[in-house]
DOSE-495973 format. One record per residue: x, y, z of N, C-alpha, C, O, CB in turn; residue in three letters. Coordinates in pm, whole numbers, plus 50000, padded with zeros to 5 digits. Glycine has a CB too. Example, Ala and Ser with C-alpha at 12.3 -4.5 7.8 and 13.67 -1.06 7.14 Angstrom:
<atoms>
513194943150780512304955050780513204967050780514244966850846511314955350905ALA512854977550708513674989450714512905000350787513415011450804514084994050572SER
</atoms>
This chain:
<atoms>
324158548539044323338540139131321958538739068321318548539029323238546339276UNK321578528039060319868521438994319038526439101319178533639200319568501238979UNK318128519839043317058523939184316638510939232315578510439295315488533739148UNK317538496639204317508486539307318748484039420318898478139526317338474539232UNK319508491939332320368496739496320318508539563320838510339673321838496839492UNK319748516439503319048522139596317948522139728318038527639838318798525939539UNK316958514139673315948504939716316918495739851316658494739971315348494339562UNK317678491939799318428483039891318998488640000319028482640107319398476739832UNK319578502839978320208510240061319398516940138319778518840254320988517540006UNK317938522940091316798525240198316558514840316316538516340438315488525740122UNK316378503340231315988493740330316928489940441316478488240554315658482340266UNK318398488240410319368486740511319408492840591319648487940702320328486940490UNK319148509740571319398519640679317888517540770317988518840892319698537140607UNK316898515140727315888511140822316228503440889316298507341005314858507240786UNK316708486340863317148481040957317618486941046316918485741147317728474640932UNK318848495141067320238502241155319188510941213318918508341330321798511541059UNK318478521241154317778525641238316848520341331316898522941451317388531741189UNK315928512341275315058507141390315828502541486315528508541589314138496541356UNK317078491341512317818490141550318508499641723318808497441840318208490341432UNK318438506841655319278517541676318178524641795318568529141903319698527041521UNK316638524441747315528534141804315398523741901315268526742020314078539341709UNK315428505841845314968498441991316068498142102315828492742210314558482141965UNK317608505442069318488503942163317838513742247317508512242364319958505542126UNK317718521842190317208534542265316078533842347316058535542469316878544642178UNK314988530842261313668525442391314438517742479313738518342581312188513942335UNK315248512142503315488502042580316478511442678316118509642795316088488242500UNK317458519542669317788529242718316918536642811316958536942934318138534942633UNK315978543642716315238554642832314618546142933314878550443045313918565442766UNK313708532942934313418524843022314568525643114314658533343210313108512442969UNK315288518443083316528520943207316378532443261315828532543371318068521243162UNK316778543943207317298558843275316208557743385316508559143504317178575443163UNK314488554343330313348554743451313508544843560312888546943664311888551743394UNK314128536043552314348525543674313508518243632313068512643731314168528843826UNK312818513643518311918506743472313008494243352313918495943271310668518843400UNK312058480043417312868467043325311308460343247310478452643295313938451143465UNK311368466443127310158466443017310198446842998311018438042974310708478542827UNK308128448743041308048435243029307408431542856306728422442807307018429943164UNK307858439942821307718441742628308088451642587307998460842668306368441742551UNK308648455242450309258472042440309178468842274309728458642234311288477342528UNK308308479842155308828477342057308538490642010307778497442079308448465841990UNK309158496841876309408507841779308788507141676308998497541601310588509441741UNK307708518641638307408519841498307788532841447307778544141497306008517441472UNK308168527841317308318542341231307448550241221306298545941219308558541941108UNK307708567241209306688575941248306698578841056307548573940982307138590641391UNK305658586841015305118590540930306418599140804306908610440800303948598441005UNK306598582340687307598590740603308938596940644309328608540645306938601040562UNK309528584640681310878590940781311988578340851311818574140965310058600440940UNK312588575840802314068572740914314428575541049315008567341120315138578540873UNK314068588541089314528594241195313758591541313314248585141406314658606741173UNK312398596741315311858596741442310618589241421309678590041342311678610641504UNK311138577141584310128564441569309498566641726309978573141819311038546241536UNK308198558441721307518554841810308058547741888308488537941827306628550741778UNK308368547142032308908533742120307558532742240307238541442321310828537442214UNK307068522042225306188514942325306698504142439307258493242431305268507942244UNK306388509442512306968502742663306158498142740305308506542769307628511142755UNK305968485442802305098480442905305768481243023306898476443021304618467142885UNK305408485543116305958484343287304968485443363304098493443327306978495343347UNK304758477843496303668478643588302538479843538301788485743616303738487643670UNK301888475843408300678474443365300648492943327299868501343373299518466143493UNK301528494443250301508506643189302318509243037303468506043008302048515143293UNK301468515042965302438517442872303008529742821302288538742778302088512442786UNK304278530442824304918544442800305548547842632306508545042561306248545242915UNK304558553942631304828559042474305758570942429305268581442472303538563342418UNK306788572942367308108583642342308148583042203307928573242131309708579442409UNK308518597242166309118597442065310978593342062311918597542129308698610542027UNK310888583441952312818585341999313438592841874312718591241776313928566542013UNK314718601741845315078604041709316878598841724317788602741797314708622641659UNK316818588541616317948587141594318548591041476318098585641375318118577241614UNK319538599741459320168607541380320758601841313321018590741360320778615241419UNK321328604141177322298595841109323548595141155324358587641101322428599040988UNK323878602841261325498602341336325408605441429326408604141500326618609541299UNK324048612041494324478614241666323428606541730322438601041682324428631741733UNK324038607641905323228599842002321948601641999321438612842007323528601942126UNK321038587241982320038589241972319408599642092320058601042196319618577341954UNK318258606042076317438613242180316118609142191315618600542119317398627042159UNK315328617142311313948617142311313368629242295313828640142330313488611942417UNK312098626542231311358643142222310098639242282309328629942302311058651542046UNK310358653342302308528658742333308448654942488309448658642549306968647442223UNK307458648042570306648646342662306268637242656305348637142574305908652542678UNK306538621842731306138610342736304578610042764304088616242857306938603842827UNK303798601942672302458600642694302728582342766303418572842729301368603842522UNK301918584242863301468568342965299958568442972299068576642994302108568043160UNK300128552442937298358552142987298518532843033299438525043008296698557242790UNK297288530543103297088515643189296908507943032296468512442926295328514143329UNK297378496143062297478487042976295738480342967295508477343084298778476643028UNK295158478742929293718469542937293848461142960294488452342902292908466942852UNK293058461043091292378448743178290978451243192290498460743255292988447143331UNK290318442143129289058436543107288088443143244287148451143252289228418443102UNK288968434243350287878433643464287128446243494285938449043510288518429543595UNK288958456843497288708465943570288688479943474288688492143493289668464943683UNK288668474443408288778487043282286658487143231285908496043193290358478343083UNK286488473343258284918470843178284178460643229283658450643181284968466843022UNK284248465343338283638452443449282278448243403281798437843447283408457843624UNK281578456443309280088450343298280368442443183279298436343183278728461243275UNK280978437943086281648434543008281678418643040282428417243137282778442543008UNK281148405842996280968394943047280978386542903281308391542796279708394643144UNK280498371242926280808366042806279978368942698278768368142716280898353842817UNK280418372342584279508379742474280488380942353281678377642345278898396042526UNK279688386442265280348388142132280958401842141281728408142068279328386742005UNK280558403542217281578420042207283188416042317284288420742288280248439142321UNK283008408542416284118404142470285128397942376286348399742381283758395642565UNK284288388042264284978378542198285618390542120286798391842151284138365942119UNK285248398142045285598411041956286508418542002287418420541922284588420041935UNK286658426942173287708426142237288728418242204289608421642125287448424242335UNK288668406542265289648396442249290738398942118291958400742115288818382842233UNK289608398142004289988394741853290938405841821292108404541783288658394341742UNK290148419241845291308432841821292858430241922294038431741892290358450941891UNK292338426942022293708427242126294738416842070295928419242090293318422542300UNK294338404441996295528398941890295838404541790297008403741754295358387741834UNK294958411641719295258417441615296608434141680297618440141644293468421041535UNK296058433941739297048449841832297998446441881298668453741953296448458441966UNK298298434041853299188423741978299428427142111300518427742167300628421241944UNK298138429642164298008430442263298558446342335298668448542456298508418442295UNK298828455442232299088471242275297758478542264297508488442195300258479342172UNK296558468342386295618479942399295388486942550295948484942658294238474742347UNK294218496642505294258505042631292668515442603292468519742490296028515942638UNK292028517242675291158523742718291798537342618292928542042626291038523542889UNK290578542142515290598555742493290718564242604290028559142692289548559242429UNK291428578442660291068587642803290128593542753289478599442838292128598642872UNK289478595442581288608605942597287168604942543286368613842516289198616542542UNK286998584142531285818583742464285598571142521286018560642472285778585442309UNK284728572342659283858564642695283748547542581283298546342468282568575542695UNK284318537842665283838523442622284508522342495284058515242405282178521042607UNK285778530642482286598526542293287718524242339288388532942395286828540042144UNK288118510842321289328502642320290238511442209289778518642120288998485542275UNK291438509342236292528517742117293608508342083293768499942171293378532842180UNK294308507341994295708504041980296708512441978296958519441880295898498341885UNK297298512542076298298518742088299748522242038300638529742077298288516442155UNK299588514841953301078514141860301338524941757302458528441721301168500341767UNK299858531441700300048539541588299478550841631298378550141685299518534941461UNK300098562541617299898574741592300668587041526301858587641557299658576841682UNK300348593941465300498606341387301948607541441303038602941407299338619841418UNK301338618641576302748620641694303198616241764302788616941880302918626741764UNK304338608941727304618592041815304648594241941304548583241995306128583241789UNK304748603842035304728605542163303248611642254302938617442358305888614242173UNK302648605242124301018609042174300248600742179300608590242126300258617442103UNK299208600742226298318588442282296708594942195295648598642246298268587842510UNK297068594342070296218601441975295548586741885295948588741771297268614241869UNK294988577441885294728562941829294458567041676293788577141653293308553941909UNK295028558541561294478558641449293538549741415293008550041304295258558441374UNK293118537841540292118529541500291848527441634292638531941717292388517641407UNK290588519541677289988514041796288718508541757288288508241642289838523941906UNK288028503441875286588491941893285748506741962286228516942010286848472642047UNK284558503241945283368510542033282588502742099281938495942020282418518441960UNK282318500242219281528486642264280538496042326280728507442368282358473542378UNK279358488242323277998494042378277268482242508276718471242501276798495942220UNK277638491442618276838483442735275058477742756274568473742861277048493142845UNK274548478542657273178479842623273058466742557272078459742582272778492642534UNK274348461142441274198448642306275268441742365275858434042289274498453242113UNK275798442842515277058432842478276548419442481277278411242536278358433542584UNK275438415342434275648396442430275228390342331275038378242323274918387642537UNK274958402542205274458397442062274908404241973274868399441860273108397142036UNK275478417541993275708426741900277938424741887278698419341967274818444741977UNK278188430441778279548430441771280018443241809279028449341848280018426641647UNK280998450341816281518460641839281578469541701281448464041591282718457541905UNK281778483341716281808490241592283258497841572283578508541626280578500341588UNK284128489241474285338493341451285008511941382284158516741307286118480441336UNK286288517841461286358527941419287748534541356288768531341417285858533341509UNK287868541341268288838544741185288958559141202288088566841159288598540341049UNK290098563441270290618575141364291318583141277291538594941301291568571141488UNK291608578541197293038586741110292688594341074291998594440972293828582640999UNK293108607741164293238622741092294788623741093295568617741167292408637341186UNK295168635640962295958645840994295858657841023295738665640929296508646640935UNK295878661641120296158676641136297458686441068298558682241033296298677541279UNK297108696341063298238704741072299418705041171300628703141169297778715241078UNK298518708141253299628708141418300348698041480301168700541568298898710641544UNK300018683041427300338671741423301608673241321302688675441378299148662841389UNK301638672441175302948675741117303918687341159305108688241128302688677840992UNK303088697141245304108706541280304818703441356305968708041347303818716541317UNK304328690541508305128685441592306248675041535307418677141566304298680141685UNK305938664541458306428655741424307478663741334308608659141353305518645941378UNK307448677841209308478681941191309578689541288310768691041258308148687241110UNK308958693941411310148699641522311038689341592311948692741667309458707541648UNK310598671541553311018663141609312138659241533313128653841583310158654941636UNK311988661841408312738657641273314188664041296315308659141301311938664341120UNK313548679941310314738686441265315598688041430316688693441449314288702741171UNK314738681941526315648683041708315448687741745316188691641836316748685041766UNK314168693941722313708708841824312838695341970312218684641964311858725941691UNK313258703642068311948697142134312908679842233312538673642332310388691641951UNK314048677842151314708668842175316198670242261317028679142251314758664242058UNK316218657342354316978663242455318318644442457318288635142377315578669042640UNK318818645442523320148635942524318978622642645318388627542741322198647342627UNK318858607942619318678603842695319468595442800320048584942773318018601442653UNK319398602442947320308601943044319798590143118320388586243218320458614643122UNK
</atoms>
């Protein structure tokens, strides 16, 4: 085997897997009694197995780790992280027409629209799609808006990406099924 069929054979099994992880997001939604008004999967860090699934319901988004195995039923790990989807009004009511709204705006296409209020830093929009530990609500990027400049000033993009230790330690207990259970 070369290493363009090889190459080829990586890439196929990504297909099947992602595949495979969005049957599954789409699964655990069900099991919750929840009918996702958007649902998509990203690959977690260097890996096939265990992906991110993002879920919108009731103006919420539910973030899981899923692991789909090369032969068994996919599962979920860890502890579902949820947080409110961003809404302007009520998320940043002082927040009016300005360049920092427009800047809002601009990230929330660029995020396609998977944003949400940081829980632990005052006035920082997040994207929600990427993180370390896919079942964490840990942002690798977000906006900082300042209530003081919103009608001349832009927002100050911020760049989140750490690794931790304890972060690869979770994401490897996810790998190998620790932590992971059958989704019913």
């Amino acid at each position: 085997m070369d290493w363009t069929d090889l190459g080829a054979h990586y890439l196929s099994s990504g297909l099947i897997q992602s595949q495979r992880a969005l049957d599954a997001g789409g699964q655990l939604a069900e099991a919750r009694g929840h009918v996702p008004e958007r649902l998509t999967i990203k690959p977690t860090m260097a890996n096939q197995l265990v992906w991110r699934s993002i879920y919108e319901y009731d103006d919420v988004f539910y973030i899981d780790a899923i692991r789909v195995g090369l032969a068994k039923e996919p599962m979920v790990c860890g502890t579902s992280a949820t947080t409110e989807v961003l809404n302007v009004e009520k998320h940043l009511p002082w927040l009016k027409e300005s360049q920092q709204l427009a800047d809002v705006d601009h990230f929330s296409w660029f995020a396609q629209d998977y944003v949400a209020m940081d829980p632990t830093v005052p006035n920082r929009v997040i994207d929600v799609r990427y993180s370390i530990v896919p079942n964490q609500l840990v942002p690798q990027w977000g906006i900082d808006l300042d209530p003081t400049k919103q009608f001349t000033q832009h927002v100050n993009y911020v760049n989140l990406r750490r690794v931790e230790e304890t972060q690869i330690d979770i994401l490897g207990s996810f790998l190998r099924g620790e932590q992971c259970q059958r989704i019913d």
